[in-house]
C-alpha positions in Angstrom: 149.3 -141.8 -171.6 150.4 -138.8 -169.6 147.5 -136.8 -168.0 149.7 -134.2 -166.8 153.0 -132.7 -166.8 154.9 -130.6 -164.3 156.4 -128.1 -167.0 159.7 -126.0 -165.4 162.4 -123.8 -166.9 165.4 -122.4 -165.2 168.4 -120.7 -166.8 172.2 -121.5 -164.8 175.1 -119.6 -164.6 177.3 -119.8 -167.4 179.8 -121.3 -165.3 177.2 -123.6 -163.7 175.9 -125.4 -167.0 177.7 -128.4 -166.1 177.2 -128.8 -162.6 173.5 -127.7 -163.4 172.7 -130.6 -165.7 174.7 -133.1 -163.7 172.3 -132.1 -160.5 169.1 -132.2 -162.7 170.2 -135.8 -164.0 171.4 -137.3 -160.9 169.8 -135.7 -157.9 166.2 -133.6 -159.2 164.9 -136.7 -161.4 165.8 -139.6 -159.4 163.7 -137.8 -156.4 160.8 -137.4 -158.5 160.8 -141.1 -160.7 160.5 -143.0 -157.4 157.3 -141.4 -156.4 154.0 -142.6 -157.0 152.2 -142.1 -160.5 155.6 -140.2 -162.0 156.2 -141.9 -165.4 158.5 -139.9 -167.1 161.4 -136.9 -167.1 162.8 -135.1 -170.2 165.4 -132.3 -170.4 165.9 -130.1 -173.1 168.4 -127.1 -173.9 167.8 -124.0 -175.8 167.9 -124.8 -179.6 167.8 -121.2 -180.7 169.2 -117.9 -179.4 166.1 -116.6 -178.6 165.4 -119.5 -175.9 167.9 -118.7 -173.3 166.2 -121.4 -170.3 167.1 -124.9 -170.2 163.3 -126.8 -169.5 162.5 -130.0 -167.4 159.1 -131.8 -168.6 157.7 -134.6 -165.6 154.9 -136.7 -167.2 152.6 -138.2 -164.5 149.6 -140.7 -165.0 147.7 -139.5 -162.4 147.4 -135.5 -161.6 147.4 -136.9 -158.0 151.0 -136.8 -158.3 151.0 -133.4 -157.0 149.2 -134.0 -153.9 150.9 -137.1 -152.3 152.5 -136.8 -149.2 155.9 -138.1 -150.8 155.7 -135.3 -153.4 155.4 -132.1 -150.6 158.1 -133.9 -148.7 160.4 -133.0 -151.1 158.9 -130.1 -152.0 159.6 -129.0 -148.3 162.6 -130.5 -147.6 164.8 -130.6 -151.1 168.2 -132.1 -151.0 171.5 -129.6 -149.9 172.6 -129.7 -153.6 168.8 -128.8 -155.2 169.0 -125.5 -152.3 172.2 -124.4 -154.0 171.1 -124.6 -157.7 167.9 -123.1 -157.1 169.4 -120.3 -155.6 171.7 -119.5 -158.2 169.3 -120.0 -161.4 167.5 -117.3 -162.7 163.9 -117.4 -165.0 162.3 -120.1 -162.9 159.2 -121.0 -164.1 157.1 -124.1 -163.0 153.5 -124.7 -164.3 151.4 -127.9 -163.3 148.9 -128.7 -166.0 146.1 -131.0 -167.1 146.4 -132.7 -170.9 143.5 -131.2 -173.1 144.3 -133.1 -176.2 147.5 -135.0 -177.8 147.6 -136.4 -181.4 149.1 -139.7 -180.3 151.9 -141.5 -179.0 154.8 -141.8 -181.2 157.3 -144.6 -181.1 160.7 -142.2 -180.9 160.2 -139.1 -179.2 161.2 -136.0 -181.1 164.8 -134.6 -181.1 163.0 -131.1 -181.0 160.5 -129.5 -178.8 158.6 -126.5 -180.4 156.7 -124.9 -177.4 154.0 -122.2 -177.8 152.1 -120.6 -174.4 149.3 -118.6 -174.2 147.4 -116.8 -171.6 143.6 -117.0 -172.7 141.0 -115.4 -171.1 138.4 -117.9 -169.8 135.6 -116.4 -172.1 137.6 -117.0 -174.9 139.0 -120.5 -174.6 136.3 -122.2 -176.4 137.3 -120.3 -179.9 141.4 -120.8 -178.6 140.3 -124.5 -178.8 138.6 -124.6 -181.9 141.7 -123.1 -183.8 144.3 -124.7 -182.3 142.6 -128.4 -182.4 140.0 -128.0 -184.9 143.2 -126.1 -187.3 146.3 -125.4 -186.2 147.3 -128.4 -185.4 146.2 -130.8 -188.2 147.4 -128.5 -190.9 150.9 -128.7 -188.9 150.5 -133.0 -188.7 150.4 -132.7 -192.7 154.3 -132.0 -192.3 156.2 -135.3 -192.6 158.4 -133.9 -189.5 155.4 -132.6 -187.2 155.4 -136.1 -185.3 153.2 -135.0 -182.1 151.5 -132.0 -180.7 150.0 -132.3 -177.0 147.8 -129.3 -175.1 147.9 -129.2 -171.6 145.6 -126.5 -169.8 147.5 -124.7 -166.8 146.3 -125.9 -163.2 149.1 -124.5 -160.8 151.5 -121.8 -162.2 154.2 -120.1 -161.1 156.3 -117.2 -163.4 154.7 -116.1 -165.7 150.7 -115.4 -166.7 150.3 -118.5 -169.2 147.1 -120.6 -169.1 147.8 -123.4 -171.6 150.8 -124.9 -173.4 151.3 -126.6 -176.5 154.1 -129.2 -177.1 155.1 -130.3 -180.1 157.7 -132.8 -180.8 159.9 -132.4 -184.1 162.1 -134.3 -186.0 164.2 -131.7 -186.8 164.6 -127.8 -187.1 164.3 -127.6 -190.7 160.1 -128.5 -190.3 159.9 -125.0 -188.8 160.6 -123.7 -191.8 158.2 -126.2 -193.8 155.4 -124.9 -196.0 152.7 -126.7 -193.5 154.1 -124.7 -190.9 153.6 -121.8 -193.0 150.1 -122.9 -194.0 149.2 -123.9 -190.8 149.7 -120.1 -189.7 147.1 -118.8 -191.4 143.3 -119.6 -191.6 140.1 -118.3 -191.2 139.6 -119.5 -187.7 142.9 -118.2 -186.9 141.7 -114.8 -188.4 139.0 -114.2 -186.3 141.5 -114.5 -183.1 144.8 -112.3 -184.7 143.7 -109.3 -183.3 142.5 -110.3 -179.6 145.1 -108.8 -177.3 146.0 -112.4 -175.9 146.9 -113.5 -179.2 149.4 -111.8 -180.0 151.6 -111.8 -176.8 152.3 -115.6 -176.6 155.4 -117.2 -175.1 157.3 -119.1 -177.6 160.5 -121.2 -177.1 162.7 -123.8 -178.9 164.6 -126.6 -177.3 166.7 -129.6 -178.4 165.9 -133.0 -176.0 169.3 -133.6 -174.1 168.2 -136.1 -171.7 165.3 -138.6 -170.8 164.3 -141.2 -167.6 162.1 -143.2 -167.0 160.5 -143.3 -164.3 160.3 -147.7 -164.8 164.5 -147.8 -164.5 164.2 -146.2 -161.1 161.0 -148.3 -159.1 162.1 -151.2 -160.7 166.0 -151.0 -159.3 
């Protein structure tokens, strides 16, 4: 299982999109899967017009993997072709973060990635916590579709003001639309948080999975 995740969007150039993914496939992963406790890489791309990034998700064993010497080597000394294309993307984010909770593995990953952020003042993350695990989230695993929902806690972030993020893996788009996910937004623990000023200003963002390594096909060629 995944302790952490480097979490990162970025949005190319429309005339970039394929150069963009053929650089993020073929030059940004590999550099990353060889290094020490990086297990995983998934890509998605926007699945809805209100999701205008494209979002890389590392999964690491160990949050370690951010502090080994191979990791700020690349960091500091990226590759000619990673210079380029992070100078020409726009709505760069990149959040390191810690897993709180996840509801379990599952065997396929989802095709869809539902992801919800919120900024949460530290006073108030014990009664975020108790909503979103304690309510939220099994009222959305009663949905045949709803196959996994993970919570990391934001360690290391970098544009925008979020302090946790919530993944959850869908089968499909239609779910969204289910009646759990309509049940699931309502409650009474969820009423007593609707009107705190955090609530209410969350990120929210909808991908489709385009592209997944790992990190066992590069260490072990």
């Amino acid at each position: 299982m995944a302790e952490g995740i480097l979490f990162s969007q970025m949005i190319p150039r429309p005339e970039d999109v394929e150069r963009f993914n053929t650089w993020y496939n073929t030059d940004h992963i590999p550099a990353r899967m060889v290094l020490p406790h990086f297990m995983r890489a998934t890509r998605y791309a926007p699945a809805n017009e209100e999701t205008p990034d494209y979002l890389a998700v590392y999964e690491v064993e160990d949050m370690e993997a951010f502090a080994t010497e191979g990791y700020k080597d690349l960091k500091k000394d990226p590759s000619e072709e990673t210079g380029i294309m992070l100078g020409r993307v726009s709505g760069f984010t990149r959040y390191i973060s810690e897993l709180i909770d996840d509801t379990g593995a599952i065997e396929t990953p989802g095709a869809f990635l539902s992801v919800v952020a919120f900024a949460v003042p530290e006073d108030e993350e014990d009664d975020f916590n108790a909503w979103y695990a304690g309510e939220h989230i099994p009222m959305l695993m009663e949905a045949k579709d709803w196959l996994r929902v993970r919570r990391f806690k934001v360690k290391d972030g970098q544009g925008g003001p979020w302090t946790h993020l919530a993944l959850h893996e869908i089968a499909n788009l239609e779910v969204m639309d289910s009646p759990e996910r309509a049940a699931a937004r309502k409650g009474p623990v969820r009423d007593t948080l609707v009107d705190r000023e955090w609530f209410g200003r969350s990120g929210r963002w909808l991908y489709e999975r385009i592209h997944r390594a790992e990190a066992s096909e590069y260490k072990n060629a």
